[in-house]
N, C-alpha and C positions, 0 to 999 in steps of 0.2 A: 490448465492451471491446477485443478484437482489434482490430476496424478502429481506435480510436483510436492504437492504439500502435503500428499499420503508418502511420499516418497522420503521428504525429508522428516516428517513423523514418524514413519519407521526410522527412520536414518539417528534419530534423534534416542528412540527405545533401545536400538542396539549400542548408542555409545555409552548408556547409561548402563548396560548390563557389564560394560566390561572393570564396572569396582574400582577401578585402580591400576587395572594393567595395560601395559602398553598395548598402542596396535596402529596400525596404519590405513590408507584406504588407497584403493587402488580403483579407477572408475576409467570405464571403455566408453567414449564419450564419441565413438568414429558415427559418424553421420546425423549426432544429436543435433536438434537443433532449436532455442533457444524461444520459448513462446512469444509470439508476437501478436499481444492479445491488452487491450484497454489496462485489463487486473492485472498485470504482471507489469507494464510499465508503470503502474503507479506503487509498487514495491519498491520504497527507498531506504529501508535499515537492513541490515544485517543483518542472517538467521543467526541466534545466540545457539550453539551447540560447544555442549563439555567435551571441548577437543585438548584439556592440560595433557593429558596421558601420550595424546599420537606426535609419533615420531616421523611420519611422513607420509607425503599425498603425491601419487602421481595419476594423471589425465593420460588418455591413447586417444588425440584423436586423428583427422582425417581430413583430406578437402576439401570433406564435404558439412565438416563440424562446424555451426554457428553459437559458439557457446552465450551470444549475446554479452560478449564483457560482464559476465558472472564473475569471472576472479578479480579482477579489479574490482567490484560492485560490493560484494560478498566474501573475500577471502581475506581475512588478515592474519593471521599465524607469526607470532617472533620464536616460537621455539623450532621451525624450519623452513623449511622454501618448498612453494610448491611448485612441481615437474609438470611441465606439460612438452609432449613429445608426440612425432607423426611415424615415427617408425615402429613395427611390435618388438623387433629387436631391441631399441633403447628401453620400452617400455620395459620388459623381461630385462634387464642389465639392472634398472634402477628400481624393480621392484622387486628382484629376486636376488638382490646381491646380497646377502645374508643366510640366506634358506640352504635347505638341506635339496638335496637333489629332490626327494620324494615332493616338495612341497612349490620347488618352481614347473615340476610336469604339472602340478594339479593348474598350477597360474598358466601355464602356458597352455592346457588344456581350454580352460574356461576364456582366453583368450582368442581362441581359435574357434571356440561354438559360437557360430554366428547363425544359427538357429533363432537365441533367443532376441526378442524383440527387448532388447536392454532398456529403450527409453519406457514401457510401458510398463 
């Protein structure tokens, strides 16, 4: 439960740096899986984060992703819809539709390191 709420502390600091300009989140969610711990099911409001600015959120996850009904729980957004997809291909389509070649290699890059231990 710590690491989620250093997580979304951070999460929280960088939405606040970005002032006013738009920006999106893109989150590799493939084999996260959902804490199942006393203190986390008794979390029943909604993290308050200044999401006015982002224009869109898309989820990668996998068979093996137990997101615990976090978007239902936690996600309400009217200014988009958020993606959640099992393929990297869709992921990459709906996160990179926009981007300049230079910028969907960096996403497809960091996509593909699966080095990094994402949930920790």
């Amino acid at each position: 439960m710590g690491i989620n709420i250093r997580y979304l502390s951070e999460l929280a600091e960088i939405l606040a740096e970005r002032k006013g300009k738009t920006f999106r989140l893109l989150v590799d969610m493939r084999d996260w899986q959902a804490p199942n711990t006393p203190s986390a099911k008794r979390i029943k409001a909604a993290f308050q984060l200044d999401r006015r600015n982002q224009h869109n959120e898309v989820w990668l996850q996998n068979d093996a992703t137990d997101d615990g009904g976090i978007a239902d729980k936690f996600f309400n957004m009217p200014n988009f819809k958020l993606k959640i997809v099992n393929s990297v291909q869709q992921f990459l389509e709906y996160a990179c539709a926009k981007d300049s070649d230079e910028v969907k290699s960096y996403i497809a890059d960091w996509v593909a390191d699966t080095s990094i231990d994402k949930q920790n």
